[in-house]
Residue frames relative to the residue before (quaternion, step in Angstrom):
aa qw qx qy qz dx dy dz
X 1.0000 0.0000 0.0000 0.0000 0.00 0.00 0.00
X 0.0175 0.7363 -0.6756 0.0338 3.69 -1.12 0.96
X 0.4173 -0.6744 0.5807 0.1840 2.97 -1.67 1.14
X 0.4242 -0.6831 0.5945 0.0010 2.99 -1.13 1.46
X 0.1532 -0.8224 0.5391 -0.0977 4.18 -0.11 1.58
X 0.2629 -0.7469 0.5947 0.1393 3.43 -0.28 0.78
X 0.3441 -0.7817 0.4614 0.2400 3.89 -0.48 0.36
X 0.1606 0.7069 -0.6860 -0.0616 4.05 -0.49 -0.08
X 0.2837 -0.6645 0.6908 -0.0270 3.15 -0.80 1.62
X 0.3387 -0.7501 0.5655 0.0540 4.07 -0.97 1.13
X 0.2199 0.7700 -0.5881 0.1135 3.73 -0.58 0.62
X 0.8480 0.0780 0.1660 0.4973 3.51 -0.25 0.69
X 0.5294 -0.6442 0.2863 0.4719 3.49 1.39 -0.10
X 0.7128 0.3225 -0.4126 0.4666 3.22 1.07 0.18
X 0.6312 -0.4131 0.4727 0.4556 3.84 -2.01 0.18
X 0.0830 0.7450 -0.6613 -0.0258 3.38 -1.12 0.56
X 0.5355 -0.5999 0.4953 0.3287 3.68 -1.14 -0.21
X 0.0872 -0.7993 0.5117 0.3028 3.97 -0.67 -0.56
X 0.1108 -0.7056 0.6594 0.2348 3.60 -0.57 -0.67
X 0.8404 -0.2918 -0.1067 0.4441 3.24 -0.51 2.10
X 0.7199 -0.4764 0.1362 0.4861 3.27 1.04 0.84
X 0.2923 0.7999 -0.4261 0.3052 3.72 1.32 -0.32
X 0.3900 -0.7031 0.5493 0.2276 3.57 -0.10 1.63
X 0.7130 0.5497 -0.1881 0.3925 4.16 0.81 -1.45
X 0.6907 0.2163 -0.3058 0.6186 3.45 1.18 -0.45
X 0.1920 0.6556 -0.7010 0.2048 3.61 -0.48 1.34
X 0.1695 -0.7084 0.6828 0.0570 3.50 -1.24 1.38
X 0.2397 -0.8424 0.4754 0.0835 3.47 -0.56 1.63
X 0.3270 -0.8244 0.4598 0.0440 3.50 -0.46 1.89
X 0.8778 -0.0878 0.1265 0.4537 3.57 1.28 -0.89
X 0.1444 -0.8247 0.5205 0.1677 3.82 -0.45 0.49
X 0.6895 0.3631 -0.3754 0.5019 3.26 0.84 0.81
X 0.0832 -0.8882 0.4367 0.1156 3.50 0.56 0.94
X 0.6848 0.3519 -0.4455 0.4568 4.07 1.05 -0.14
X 0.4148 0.5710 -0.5578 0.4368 3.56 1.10 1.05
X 0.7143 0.4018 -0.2261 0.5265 3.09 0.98 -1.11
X 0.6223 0.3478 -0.5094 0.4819 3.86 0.68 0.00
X 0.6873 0.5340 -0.3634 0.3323 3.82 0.51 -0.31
X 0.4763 0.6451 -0.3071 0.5125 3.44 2.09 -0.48
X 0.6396 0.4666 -0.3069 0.5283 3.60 1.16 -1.23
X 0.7201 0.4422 -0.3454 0.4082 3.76 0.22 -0.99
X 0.6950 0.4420 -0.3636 0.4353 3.76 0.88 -0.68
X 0.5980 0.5437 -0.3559 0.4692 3.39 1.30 -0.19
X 0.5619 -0.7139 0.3458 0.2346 3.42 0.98 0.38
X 0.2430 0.5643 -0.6259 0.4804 3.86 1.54 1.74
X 0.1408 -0.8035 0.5540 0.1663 3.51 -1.10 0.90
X 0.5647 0.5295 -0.3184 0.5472 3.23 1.73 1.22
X 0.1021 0.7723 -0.6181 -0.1054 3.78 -0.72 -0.23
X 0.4275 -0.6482 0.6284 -0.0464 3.36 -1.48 1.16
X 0.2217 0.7877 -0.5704 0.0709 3.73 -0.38 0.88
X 0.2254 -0.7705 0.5921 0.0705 3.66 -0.65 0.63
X 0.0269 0.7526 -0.6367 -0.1655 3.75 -0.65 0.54
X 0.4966 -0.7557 0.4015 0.1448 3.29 -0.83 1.85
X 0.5703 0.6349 -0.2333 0.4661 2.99 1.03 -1.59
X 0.6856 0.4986 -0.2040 0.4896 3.85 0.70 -1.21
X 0.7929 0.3648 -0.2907 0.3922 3.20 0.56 -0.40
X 0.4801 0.5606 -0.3826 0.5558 3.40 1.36 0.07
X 0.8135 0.4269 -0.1151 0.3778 3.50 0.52 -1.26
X 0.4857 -0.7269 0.3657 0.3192 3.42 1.67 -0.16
X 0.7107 0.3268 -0.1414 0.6067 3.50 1.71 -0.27
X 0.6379 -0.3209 0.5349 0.4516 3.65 -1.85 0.26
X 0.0824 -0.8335 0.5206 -0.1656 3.53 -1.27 0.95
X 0.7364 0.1689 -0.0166 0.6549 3.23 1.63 -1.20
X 0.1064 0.7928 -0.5904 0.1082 3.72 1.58 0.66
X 0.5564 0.6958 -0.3037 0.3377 3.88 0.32 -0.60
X 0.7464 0.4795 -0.0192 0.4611 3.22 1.23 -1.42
X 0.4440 0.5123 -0.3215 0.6611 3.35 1.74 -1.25
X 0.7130 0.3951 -0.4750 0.3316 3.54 -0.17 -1.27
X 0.6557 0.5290 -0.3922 0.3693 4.02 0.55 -1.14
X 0.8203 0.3458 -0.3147 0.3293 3.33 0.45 -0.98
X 0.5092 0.3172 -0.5755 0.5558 3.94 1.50 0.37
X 0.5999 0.5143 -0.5490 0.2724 3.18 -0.32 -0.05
X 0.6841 0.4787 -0.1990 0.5131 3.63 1.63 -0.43
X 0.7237 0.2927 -0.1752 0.5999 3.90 0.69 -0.34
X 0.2057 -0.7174 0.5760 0.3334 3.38 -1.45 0.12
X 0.4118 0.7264 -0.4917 0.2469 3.27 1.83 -0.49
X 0.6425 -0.5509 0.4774 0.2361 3.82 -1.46 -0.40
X 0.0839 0.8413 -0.5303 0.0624 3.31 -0.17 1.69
X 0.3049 -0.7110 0.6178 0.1411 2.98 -1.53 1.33
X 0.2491 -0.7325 0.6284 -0.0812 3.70 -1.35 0.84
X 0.0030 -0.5690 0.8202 0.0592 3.25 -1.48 1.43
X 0.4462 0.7591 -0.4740 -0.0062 2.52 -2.10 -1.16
X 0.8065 -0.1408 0.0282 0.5736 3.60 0.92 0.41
X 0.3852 0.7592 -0.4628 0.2471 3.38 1.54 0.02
X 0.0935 0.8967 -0.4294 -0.0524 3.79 -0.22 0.83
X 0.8125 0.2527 -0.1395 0.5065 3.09 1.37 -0.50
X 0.7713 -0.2408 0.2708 0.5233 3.69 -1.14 -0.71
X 0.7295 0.5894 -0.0954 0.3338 2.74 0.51 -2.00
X 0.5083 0.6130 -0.2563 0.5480 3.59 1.77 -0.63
X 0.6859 0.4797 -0.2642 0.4792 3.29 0.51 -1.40
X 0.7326 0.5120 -0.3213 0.3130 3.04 0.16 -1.31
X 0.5123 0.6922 -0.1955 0.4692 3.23 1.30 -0.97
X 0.7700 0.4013 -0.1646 0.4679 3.11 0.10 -1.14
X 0.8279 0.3289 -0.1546 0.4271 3.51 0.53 -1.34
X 0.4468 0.4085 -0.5245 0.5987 3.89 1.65 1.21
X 0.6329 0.5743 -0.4003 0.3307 3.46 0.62 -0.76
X 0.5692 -0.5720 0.4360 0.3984 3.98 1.51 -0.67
X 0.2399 0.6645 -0.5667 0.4240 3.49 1.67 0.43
X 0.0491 -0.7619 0.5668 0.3097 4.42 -0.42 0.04
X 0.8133 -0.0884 -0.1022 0.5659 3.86 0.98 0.28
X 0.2886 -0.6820 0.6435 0.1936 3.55 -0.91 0.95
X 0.3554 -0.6109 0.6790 0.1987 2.98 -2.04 0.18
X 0.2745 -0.7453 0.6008 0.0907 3.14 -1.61 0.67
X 0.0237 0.8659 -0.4704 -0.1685 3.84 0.04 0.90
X 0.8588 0.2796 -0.0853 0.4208 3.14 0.55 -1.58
X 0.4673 0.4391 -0.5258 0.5588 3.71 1.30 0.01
X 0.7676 0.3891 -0.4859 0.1526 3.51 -0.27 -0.71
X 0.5196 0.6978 -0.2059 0.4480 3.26 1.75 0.46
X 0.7466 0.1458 -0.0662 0.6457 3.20 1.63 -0.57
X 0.6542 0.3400 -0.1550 0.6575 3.61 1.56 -0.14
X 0.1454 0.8672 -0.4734 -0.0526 3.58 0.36 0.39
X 0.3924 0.7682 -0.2895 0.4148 3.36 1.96 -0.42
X 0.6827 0.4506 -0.2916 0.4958 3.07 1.01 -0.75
X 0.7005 0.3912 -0.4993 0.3269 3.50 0.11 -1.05
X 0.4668 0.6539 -0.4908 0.3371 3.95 1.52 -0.68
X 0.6823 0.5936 -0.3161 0.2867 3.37 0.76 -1.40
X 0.6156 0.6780 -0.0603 0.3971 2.83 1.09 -1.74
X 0.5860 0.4767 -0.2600 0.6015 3.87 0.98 -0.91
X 0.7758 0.4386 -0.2572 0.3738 3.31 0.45 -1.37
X 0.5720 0.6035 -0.2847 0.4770 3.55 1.28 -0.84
X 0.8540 -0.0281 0.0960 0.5106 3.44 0.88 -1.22
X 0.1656 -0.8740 0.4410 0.1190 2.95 0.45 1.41
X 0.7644 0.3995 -0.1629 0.4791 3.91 -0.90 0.70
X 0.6861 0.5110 -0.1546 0.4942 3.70 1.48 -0.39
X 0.5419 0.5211 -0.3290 0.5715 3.60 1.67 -0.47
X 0.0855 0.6962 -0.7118 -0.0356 3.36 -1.40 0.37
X 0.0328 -0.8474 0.4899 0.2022 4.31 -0.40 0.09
X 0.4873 -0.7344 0.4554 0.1259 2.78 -0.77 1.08
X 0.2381 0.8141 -0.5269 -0.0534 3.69 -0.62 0.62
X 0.2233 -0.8366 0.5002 0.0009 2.95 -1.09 1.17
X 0.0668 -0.8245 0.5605 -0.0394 3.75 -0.32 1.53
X 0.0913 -0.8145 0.5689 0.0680 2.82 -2.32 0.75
X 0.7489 -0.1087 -0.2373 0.6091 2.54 -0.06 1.49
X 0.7370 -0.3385 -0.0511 0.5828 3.82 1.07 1.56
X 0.7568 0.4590 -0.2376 0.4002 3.78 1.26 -0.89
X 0.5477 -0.6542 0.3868 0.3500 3.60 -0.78 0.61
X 0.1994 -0.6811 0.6959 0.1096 3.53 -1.46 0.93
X 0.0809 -0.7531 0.6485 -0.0761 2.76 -1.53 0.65
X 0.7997 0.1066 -0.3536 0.4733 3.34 -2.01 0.80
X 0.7123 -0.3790 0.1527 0.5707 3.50 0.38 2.22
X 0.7098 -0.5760 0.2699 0.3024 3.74 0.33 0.68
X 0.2899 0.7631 -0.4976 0.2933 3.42 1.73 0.27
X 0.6298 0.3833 -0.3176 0.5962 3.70 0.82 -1.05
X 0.0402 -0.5001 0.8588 0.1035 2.73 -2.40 -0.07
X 0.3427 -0.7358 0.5750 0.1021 3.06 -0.96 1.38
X 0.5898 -0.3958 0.5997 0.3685 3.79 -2.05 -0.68
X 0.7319 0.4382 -0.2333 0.4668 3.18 0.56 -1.08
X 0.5411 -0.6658 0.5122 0.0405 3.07 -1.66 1.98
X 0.3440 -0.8417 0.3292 0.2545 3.81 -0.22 1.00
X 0.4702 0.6514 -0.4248 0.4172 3.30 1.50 0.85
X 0.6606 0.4191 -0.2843 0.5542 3.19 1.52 -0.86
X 0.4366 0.5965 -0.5393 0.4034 3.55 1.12 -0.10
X 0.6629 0.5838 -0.1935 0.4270 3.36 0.79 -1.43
X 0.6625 0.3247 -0.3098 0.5998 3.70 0.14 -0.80
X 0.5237 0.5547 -0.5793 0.2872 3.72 0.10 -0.04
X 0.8228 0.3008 -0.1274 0.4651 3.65 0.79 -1.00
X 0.2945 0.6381 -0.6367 0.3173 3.44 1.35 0.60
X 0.8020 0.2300 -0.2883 0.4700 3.43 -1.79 1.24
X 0.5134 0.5848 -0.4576 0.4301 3.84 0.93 -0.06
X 0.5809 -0.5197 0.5451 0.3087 3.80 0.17 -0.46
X 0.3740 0.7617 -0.4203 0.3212 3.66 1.17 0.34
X 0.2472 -0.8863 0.3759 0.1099 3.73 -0.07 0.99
X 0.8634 -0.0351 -0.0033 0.5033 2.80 1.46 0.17
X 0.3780 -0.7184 0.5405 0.2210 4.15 -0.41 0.99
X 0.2511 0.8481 -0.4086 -0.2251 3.62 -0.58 0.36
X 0.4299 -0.8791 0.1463 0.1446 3.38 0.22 1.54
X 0.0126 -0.9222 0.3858 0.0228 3.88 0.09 0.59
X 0.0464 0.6848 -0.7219 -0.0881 3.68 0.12 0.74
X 0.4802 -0.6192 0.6000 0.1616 2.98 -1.32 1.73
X 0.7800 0.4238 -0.3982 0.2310 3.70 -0.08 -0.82
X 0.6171 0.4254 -0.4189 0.5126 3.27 1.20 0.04
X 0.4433 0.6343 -0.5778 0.2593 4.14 0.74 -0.57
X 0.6468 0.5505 -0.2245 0.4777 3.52 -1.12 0.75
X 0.8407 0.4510 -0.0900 0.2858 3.10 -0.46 -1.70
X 0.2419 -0.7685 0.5426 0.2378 3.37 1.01 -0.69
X 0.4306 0.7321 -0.4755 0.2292 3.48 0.57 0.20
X 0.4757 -0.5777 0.4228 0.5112 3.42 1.09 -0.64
X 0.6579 -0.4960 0.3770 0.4231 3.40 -2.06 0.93
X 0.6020 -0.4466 0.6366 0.1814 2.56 -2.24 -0.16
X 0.1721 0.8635 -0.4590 0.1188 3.34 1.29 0.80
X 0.5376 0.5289 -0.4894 0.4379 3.92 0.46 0.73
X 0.6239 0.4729 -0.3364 0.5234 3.24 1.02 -1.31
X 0.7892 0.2657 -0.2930 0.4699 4.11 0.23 -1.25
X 0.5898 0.4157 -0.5847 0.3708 3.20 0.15 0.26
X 0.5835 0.6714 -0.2862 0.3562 3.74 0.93 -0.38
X 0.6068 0.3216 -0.1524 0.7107 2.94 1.33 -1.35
X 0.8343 0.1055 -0.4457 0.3067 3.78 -0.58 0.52
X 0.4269 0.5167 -0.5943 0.4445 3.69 1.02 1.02
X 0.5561 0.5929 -0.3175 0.4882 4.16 1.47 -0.37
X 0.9145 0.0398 -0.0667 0.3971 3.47 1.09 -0.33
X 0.5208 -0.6900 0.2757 0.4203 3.52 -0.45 0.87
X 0.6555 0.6309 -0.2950 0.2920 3.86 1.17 -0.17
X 0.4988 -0.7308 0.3222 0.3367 3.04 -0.24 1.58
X 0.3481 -0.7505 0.5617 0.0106 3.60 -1.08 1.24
X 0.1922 -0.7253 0.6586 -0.0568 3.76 -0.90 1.76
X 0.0952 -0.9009 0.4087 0.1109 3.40 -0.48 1.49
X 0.3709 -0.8095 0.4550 0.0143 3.70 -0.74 1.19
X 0.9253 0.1900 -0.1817 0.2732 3.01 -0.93 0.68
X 0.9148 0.0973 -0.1921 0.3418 3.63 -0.51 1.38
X 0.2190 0.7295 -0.6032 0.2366 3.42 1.47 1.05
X 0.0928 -0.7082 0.6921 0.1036 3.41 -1.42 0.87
X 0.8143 0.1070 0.0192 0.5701 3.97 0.63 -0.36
X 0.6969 -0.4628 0.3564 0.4162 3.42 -1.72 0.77
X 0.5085 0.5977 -0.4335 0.4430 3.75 1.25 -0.85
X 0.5049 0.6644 -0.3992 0.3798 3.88 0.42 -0.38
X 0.7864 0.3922 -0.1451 0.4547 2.65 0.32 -2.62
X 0.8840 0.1879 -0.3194 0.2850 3.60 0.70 -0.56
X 0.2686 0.5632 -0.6269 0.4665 3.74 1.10 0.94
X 0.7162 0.4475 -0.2938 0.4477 3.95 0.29 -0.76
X 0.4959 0.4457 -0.3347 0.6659 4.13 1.68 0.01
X 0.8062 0.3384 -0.2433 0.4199 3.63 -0.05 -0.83
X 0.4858 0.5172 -0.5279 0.4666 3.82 1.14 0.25
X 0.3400 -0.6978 0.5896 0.2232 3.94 0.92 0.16
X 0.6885 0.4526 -0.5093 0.2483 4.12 -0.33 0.60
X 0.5308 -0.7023 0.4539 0.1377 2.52 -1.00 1.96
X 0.6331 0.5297 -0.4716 0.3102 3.91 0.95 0.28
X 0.6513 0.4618 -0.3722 0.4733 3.63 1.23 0.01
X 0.1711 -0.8466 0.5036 -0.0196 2.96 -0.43 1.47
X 0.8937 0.1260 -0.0809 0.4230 3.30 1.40 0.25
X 0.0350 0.8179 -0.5508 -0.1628 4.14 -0.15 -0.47
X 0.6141 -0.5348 0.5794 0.0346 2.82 -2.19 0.72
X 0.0129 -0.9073 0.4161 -0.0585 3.31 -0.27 1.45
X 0.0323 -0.9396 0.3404 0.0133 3.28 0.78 0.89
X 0.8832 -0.0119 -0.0583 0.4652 3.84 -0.30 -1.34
X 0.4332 0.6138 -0.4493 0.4834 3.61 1.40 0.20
X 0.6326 0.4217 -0.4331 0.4842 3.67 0.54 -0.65
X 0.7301 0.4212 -0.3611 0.3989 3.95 0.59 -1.06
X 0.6031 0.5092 -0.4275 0.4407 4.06 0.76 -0.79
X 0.4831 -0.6639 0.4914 0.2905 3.84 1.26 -0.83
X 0.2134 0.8215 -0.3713 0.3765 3.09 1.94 0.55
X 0.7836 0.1556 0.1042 0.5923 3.25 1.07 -1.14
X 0.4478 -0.6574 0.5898 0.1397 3.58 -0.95 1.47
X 0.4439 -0.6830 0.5601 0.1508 3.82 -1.04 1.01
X 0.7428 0.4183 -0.1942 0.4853 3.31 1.12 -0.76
X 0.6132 0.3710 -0.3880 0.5795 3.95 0.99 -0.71
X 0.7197 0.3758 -0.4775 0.3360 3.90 0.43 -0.48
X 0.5378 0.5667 -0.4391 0.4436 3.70 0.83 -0.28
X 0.6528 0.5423 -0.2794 0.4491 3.24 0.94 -1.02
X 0.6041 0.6551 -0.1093 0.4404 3.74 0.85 -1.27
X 0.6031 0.5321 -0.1188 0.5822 3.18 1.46 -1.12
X 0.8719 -0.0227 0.0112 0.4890 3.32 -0.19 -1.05
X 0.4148 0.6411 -0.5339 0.3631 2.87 0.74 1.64
């Protein structure tokens, strides 16, 4: 069984789409995102994924407004990157009804925290890593780092990290399908369960990413295939935890 994450991607307050992260190529899906988180939850995801874009460029919360609309719309459990840099963020976030934040680009250049963080709230961290061509980017993918996003990963094996989530930017977007060699690699390397990211275009995805058999992905990111209609909410839930 895999959990199936719908994606709401923040710009400006509204849900939009990217293509490989490109702040300029943003395909706007909605201005009312706790319509559009209550659209996912009545469709029957018993997860939701939100990303504030804007935040991650800027190094700070940005679209706090929105997060607030879309708990204020679902009861289901939403997890949330995007600028989260410090305690004081977390802490924030995870009274406000956030149920687990992500950490992308500090846990790349601040890894202390995500230690802190685990330890503070155990079950509520997840890090996000996002690679190109294998190495981790950062600040909204403007950087490209040295560092190989497996060893990013094995850094926080045994920390209390609930969860890897894995993005090969060049495919985000694109609809081409995952990067299922690379994540299946990186979560047979580590004992943290592994959310996979970036380029479902069709149920064929969701079920090449089932038929790799590895019990470490416990989940994927469904992003602009669910909005084009590319992909049924109900056969992929279904597909999933079938």
């Amino acid at each position: 069984m895999m959990t199936a994450y719908p994606a709401i991607d923040l710009k400006d307050g509204a849900c939009v789409r990217l293509r490989r992260g490109e702040m300029n190529d943003a395909t706007v899906y909605s201005q009312n995102p706790g319509a559009q988180a209550r659209a996912w939850q009545d469709a029957g995801f018993s997860w939701l994924h939100v990303v504030d874009l804007n935040g991650a460029f800027a190094g700070k919360p940005v679209n706090a407004a929105a997060v607030s609309d879309i708990l204020a719309n679902v009861t289901m459990p939403v997890q949330l990157g995007g600028g989260i840099r410090s305690m004081a963020q977390i802490e924030t976030w995870l009274s406000a009804g956030i149920s687990r934040v992500i950490l992308g680009s500090v846990a790349a250049k601040n890894p202390a925290l995500v230690l802190e963080a685990c330890r503070a709230f155990p079950g509520r961290v997840a890090v996000g890593i996002d690679a190109r061509d294998g190495f981790v980017a950062t600040e909204g993918w403007a950087e490209t780092s040295t560092l190989p996003a497996p060893e990013l990963a094995r850094h926080f094996e045994g920390a209390g990290v609930s969860a890897i989530i894995y993005t090969d930017i060049a495919r985000d977007g694109m609809l081409g399908g995952l990067n299922i060699a690379q994540t299946v690699a990186l979560a047979n390397g580590i004992s943290t369960p592994v959310i996979a990211s970036g380029g479902v275009g069709s149920l064929a995805d969701l079920a090449a990413l089932k038929a790799a058999k590895c019990p470490g992905i416990e989940g994927v990111i469904i992003g602009r295939a669910l909005y084009d209609g590319r992909v049924d909410p109900k056969s992929a839930v279904e597909l999933l935890n079938s």
